[in-house]
PLY file of the C-alpha trace (Angstrom):
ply
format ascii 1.0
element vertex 256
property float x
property float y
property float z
element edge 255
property int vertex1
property int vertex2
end_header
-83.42 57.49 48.20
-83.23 55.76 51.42
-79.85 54.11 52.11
-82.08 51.28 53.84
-83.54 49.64 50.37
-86.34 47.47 50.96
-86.35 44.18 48.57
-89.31 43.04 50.16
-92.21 44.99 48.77
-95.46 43.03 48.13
-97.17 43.29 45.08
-100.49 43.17 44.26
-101.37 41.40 41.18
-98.17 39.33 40.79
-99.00 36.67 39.14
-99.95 38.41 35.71
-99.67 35.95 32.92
-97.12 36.16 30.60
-98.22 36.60 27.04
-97.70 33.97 24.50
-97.09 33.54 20.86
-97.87 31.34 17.99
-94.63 29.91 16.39
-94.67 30.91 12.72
-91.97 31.14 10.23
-89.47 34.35 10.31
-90.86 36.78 7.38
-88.67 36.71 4.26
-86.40 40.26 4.19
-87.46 42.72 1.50
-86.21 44.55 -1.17
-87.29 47.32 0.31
-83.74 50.19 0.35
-85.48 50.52 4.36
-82.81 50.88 7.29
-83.52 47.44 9.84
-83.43 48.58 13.50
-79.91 47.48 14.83
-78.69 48.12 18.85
-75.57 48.78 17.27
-76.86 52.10 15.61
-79.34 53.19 18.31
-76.21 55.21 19.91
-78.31 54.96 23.72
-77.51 57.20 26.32
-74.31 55.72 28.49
-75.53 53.78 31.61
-74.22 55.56 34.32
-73.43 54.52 38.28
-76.11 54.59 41.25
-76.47 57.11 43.94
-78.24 55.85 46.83
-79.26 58.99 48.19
-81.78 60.13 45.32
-83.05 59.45 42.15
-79.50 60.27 40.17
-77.67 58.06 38.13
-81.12 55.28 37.22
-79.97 52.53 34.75
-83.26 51.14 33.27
-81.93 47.90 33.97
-81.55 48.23 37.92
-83.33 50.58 39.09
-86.74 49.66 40.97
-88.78 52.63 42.67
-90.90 49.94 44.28
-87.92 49.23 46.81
-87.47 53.00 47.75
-88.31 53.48 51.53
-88.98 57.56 51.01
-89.59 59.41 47.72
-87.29 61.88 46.56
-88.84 65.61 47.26
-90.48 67.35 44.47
-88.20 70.85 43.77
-89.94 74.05 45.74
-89.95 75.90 42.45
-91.46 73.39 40.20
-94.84 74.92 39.35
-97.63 72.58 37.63
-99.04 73.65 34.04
-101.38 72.61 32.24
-99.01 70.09 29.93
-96.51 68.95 33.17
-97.23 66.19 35.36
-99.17 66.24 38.02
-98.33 67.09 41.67
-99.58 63.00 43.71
-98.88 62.44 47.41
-98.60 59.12 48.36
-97.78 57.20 51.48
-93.58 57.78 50.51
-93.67 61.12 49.33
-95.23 62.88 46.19
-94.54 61.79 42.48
-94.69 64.17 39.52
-97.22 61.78 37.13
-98.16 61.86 33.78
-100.20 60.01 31.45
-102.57 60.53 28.37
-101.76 62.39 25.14
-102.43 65.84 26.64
-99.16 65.45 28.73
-96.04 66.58 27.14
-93.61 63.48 29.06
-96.69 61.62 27.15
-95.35 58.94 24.22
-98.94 59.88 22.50
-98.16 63.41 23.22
-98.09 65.40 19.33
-97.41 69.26 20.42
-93.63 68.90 19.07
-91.79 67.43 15.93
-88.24 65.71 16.12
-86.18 64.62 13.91
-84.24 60.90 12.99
-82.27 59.64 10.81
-83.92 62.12 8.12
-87.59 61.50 9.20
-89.74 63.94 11.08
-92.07 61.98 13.46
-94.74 64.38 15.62
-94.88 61.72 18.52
-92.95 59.07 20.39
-95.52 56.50 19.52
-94.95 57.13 15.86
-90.90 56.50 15.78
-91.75 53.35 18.02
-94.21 51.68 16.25
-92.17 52.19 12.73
-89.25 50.54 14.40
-91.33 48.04 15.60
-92.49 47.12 12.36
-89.21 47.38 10.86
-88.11 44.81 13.34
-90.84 42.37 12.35
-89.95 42.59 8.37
-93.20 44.42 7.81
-91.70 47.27 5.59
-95.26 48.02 4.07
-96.75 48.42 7.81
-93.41 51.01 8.57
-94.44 53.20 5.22
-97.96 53.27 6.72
-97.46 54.63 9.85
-94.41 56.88 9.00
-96.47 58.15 5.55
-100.24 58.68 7.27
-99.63 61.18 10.43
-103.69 61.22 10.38
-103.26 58.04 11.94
-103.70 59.01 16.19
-101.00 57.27 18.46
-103.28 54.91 19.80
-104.21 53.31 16.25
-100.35 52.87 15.67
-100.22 51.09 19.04
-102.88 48.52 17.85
-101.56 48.40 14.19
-97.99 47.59 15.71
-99.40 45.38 18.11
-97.19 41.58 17.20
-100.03 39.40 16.39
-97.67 36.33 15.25
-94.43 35.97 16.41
-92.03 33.04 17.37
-90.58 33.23 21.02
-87.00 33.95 20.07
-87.70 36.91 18.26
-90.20 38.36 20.95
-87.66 38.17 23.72
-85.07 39.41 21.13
-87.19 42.62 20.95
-87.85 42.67 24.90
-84.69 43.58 24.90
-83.55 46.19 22.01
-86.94 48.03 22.65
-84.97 50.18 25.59
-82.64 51.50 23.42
-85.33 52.20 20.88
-87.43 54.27 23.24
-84.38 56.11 24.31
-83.06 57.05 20.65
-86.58 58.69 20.55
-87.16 60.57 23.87
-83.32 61.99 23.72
-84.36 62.95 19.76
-87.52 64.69 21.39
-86.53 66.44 24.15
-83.24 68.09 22.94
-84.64 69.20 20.18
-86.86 71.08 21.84
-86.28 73.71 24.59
-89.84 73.18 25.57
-89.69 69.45 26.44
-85.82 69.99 28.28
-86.75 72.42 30.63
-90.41 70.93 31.16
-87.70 68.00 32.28
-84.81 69.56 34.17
-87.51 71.22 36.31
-88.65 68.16 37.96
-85.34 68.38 39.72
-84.79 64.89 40.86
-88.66 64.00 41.68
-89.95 60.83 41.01
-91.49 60.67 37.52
-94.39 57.97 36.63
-96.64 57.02 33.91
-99.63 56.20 35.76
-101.17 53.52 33.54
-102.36 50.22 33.78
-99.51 49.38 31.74
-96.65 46.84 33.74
-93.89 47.77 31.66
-93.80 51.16 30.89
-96.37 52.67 33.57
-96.90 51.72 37.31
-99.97 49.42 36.69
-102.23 51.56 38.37
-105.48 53.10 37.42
-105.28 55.73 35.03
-108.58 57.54 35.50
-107.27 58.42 39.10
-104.74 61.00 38.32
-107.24 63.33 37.63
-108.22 63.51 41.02
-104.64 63.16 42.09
-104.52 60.15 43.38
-104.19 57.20 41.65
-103.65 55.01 44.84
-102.64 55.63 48.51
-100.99 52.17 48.72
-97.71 51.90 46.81
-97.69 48.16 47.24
-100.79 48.28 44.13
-98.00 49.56 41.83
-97.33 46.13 40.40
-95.45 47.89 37.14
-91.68 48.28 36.27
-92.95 52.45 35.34
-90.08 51.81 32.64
-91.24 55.08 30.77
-90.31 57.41 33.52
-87.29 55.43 34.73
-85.81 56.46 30.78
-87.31 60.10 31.28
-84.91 59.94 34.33
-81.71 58.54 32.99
-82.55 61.42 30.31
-82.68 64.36 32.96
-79.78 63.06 34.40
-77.91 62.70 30.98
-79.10 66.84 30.12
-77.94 67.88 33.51
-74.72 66.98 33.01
0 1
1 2
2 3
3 4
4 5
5 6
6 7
7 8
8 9
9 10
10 11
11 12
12 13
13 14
14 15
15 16
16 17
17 18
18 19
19 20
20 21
21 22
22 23
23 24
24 25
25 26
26 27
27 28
28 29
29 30
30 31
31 32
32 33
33 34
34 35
35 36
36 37
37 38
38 39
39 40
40 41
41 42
42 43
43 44
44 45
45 46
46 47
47 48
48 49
49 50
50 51
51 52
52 53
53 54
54 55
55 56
56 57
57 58
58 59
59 60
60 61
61 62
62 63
63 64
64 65
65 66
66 67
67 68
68 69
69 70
70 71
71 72
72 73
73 74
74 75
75 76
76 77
77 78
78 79
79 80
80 81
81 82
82 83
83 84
84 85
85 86
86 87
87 88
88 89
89 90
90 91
91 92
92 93
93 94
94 95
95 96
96 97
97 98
98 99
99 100
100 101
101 102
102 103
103 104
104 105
105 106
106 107
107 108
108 109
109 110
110 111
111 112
112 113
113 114
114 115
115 116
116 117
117 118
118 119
119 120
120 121
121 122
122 123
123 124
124 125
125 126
126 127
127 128
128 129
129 130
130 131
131 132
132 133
133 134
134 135
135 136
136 137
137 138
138 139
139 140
140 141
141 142
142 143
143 144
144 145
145 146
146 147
147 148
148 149
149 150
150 151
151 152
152 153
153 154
154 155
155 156
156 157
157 158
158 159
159 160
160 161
161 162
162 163
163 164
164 165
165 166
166 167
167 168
168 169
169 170
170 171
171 172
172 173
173 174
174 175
175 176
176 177
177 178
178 179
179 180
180 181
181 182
182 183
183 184
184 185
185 186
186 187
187 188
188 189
189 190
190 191
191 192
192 193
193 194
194 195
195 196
196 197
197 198
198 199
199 200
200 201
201 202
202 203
203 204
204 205
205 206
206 207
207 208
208 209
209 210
210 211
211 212
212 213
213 214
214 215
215 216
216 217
217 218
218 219
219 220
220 221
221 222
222 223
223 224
224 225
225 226
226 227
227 228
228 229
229 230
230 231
231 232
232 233
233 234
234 235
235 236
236 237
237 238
238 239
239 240
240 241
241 242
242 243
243 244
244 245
245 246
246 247
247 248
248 249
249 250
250 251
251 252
252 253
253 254
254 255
C-alpha cells in the first residue's frame, strides 16, 4: 500500500438509504436444546497490527481499500483456474475478483463440506443463514435450512432475510455478524487443502467480491467480471468489499 493514504476518495452513490425496520416485540426463547449464537464462543481470528506497505495485517474494522493510492501486485506465479478469481486491471493496479457460486472464495460456493460445532454445512451461506436465524429466536427456520441442503444458497439468503426486527437488535447483529462470517470461512478453508492454497496463492493481491452488494462486495456490477472489468473508475466502488477484507485477515492468519 501506498504510505501516502488518500481519505479523500469520492464515491459514487453515497447517499444509499439506510434500511429500516418495524418495531415489534423480541420473540419469546424456545425450548428448543439449540446452541444461541454468542461473540463469546465464535473464537474469531486475533486482530492483528497494520502494515502500510501492503495488504498484511487488515482488521475488518479499519481497513478501507478505497483509500489505497496503488494496488498491491498480483504474485508472478499465481495462475487463474477455472474456480480462482479472476485476473481485473484497474486504474490502481489489478485485483484478483470473485463472485457467483461457481467461485470457490464464493459464500454460495458448494464444492467442499466443513465442519462446526458437530454440523456439516456444504456452503458459507448455509452456516450464516442458520446463525442468523438462531439469532432472531427462529429455531424452526435454523432446522430448515441446516436439515434441507436441497435448499440453493440464494433461497437461504431470502429465507434469512429479517423481515421484522426492532432497531436494537438489528444493529446488535451489525455487529456480531463479522465474527460469524469468520468462524465459517476459517472452518472452510482449513479444512480443506483445496480452499488454503487456492488462498495463500493470491500472495498479498487485493481480493474483491464484485457485487452490487455495499457490505460484503464492492458495489459494482456483477455481470462485468466476466469480461474482466467490472469498472475502470475505482471511485464507482461505493462498497466496504467486507467479504474479501475477512478472506484477507484469513491469508494472513494461515501464513503465519
Amino acid at each position: 500500500m501506498s504510505k501516502n493514504v488518500k481519505f479523500d476518495v469520492q464515491m459514487r452513490g453515497s447517499s444509499v438509504s439506510k434500511r429500516t425496520f418495524m418495531e415489534v416485540e423480541e420473540a419469546s426463547s424456545s425450548s428448543e436444546p439449540i446452541k444461541k449464537i454468542s461473540r463469546n464462543n465464535l473464537n474469531p481470528l486475533p486482530a492483528t497490527s497494520t502494515n502500510k506497505d501492503s495488504i498484511k495485517s487488515q482488521n475488518s474494522s479499519n481497513f478501507d481499500y478505497r483509500k489505497m493510492d496503488i494496488f498491491p501486485s498480483i504474485p508472478s506465479y499465481y495462475r487463474e483456474t477455472q474456480t480462482g478469481p479472476r485476473i481485473i486491471d484497474t486504474e490502481k493496479g489489478s485485483v484478483l475478483a470473485f463472485f457467483g457460486y461457481y467461485f470457490l472464495f464464493s459464500n454460495f460456493n458448494r464444492q467442499l463440506r466443513f465442519i462446526i460445532d458437530g454440523n456439516t454445512y456444504d456452503c458459507v451461506e448455509r452456516y450464516y443463514t442458520y446463525q442468523k436465524a438462531l439469532f432472531n429466536n427462529n429455531h424452526q427456520l435454523a432446522n430448515e435450512i441446516l436439515d434441507n441442503w436441497h435448499l440453493s444458497p440464494a433461497e437461504l439468503k431470502r429465507m434469512a432475510k429479517f423481515n421484522e426486527i426492532n432497531n436494537i437488535k438489528y444493529q446488535q447483529w451489525r455487529i456480531i455478524k463479522f465474527d460469524i462470517m469468520r468462524t465459517a470461512l476459517f472452518a472452510k478453508f482449513t479444512q480443506n487443502p483445496k480452499a488454503k492454497n487456492m488462498l495463500l496463492e493470491t500472495g498479498t493481491s487485493l481480493l474483491i467480491e464484485a457485487s452490487y452488494d455495499v457490505t460484503w462486495g464492492v458495489g459494482c456490477n456483477s455481470e462485468l467480471i466476466k469480461e474482466r472489468q467490472p469498472t475502470d473508475n475505482i471511485n464507482n466502488w461505493i462498497g466496504q468489499n467486507k467479504l474479501g477484507v475477512l478472506l484477507m485477515e484469513l491469508r494472513e492468519q494461515l501464513n503465519k
